[in-house]
N, C-alpha and C positions, 0 to 999 in steps of 0.2 A: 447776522446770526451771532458772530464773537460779541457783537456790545449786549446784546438778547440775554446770551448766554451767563455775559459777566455779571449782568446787572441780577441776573437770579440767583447766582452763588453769592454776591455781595449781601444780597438781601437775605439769604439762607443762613450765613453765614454769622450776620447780625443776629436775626435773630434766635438764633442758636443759643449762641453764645452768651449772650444779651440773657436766655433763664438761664443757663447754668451759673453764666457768674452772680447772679442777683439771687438764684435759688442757693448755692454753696454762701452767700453772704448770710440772708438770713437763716440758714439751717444747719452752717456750716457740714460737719460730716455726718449727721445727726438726720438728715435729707432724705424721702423716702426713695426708692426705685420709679415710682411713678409719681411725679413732685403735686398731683394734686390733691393727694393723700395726707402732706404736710401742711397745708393749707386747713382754716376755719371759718373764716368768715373774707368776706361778704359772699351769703349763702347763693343768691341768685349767679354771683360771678364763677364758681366752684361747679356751678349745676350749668352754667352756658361753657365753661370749658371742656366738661364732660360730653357735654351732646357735640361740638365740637372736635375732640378725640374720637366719636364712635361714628362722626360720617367721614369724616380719615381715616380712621381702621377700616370701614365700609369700601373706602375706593381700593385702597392697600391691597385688601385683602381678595377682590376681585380680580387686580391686578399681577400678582407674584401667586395664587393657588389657579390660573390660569392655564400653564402647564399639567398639574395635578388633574382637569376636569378635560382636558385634552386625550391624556392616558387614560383614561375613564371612558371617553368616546371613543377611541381605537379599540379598546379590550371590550366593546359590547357591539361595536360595527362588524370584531372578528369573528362573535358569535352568533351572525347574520340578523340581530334582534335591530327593531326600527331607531337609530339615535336619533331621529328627529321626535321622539314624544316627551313632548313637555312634562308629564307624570314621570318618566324614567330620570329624566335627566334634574326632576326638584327632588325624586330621592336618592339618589347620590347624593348632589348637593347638600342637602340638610342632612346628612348621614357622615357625612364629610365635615361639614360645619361641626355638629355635633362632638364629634370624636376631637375635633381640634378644640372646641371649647371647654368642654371633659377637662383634657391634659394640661390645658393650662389653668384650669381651677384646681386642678390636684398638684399643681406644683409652685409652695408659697413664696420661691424665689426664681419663679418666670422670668423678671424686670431681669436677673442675671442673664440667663439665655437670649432672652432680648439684646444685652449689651456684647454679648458675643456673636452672635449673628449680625451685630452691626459694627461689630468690628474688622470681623471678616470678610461679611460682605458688602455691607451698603461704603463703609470708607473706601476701598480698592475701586468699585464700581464708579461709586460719583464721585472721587477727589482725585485718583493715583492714574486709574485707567484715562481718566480725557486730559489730562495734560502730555502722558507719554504719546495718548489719539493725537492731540495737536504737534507735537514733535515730528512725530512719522509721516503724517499723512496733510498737514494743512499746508497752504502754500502762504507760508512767511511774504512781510511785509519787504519789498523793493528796497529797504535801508538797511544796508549792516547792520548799525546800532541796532535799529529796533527789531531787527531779524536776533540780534545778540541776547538784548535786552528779554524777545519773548520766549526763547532758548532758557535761559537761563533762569525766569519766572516757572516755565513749565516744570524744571526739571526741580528747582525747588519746591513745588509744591507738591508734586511726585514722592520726591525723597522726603518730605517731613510729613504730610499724611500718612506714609509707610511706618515713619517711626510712631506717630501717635496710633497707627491702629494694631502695629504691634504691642507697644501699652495697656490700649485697652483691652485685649486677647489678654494679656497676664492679668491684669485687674479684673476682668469678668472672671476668668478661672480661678483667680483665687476667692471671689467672692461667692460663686459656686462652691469653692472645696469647705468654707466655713460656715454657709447654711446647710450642707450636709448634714454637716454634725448632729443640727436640731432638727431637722427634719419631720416632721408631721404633716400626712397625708389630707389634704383639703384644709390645710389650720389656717387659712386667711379667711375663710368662709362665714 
């Protein structure tokens, strides 16, 4: 499960990092909030990374509005109506859908909100929370060293995700407070 685990973040983590630094090389600050915006050609490659982002947004979005369709199913089981019919529960859904695609067409600096919401939450979740998980709860390897060694890996990677996702919380709110300014309702459209 640990080498599973590593070889996923090693590979996350490449290629993460792998667009940003290649995206910040050629577009330096200049870089849009969703980098296949700053892109021109090749038009086939631009239009396969698109469909690509919208069957990730597809899983994503199944995935984390899952709670949201949960409360939606208590608040109509409390009002004795059937939640097993599939007509009740597509209009929610696409009424749901709807309203969340609205709000973020109406607002041309999303990608900010985006980076705050993954600053707060996707960093703590997937970088800070399982390394202090492995500290508390995993049962270290029979060697001091490496019992030292994985101590001291964990708690570093704990404490310097914290500092980067503190970062980016000031970097996303300031970049929120300066599209403010200009602001116009649906102006990406």
């Amino acid at each position: 499960m640990y080498k599973g685990v590593s070889a996923a973040y090693t590979i996350i983590v490449v290629s993460y990092w792998t667009l940003a630094f290649s995206g910040y090389w050629a577009f330096s600050s200049q870089v849009q909030p969703y980098i296949l915006s700053s892109l021109t050609a090749p038009r086939w490659a631009i239009v396969m990374a698109n469909l690509f982002a919208v069957i990730q947004i597809a899983g994503c979005f199944q995935i984390y509005c899952r709670p949201t369709f949960a409360y939606f199913e208590e608040q109509v089981q409390a009002t004795n109506r059937s939640c097993r019919s599939c007509l009740w529960r597509l209009m929610y859904t696409s009424a749901y859908m709807a309203v969340i695609t609205l709000v973020s067409a109406a607002m041309p600096f999303f990608g900010d909100f985006v980076s705050i919401c993954g600053a707060v939450g996707f960093t703590p979740l997937d970088f800070v929370l399982p390394g202090l998980a492995l500290l508390k709860t995993s049962k270290l390897p029979d060697n001091l060293g490496s019992q030292y060694a994985v101590k001291v890996l964990s708690a570093a990677v704990a404490v310097l995700f914290s500092i980067i996702g503190v970062l980016a919380c000031i970097g996303a709110i300031r970049s929120i407070t300066l599209d403010v300014r200009t602001y116009k309702l649906f102006h990406d459209m």
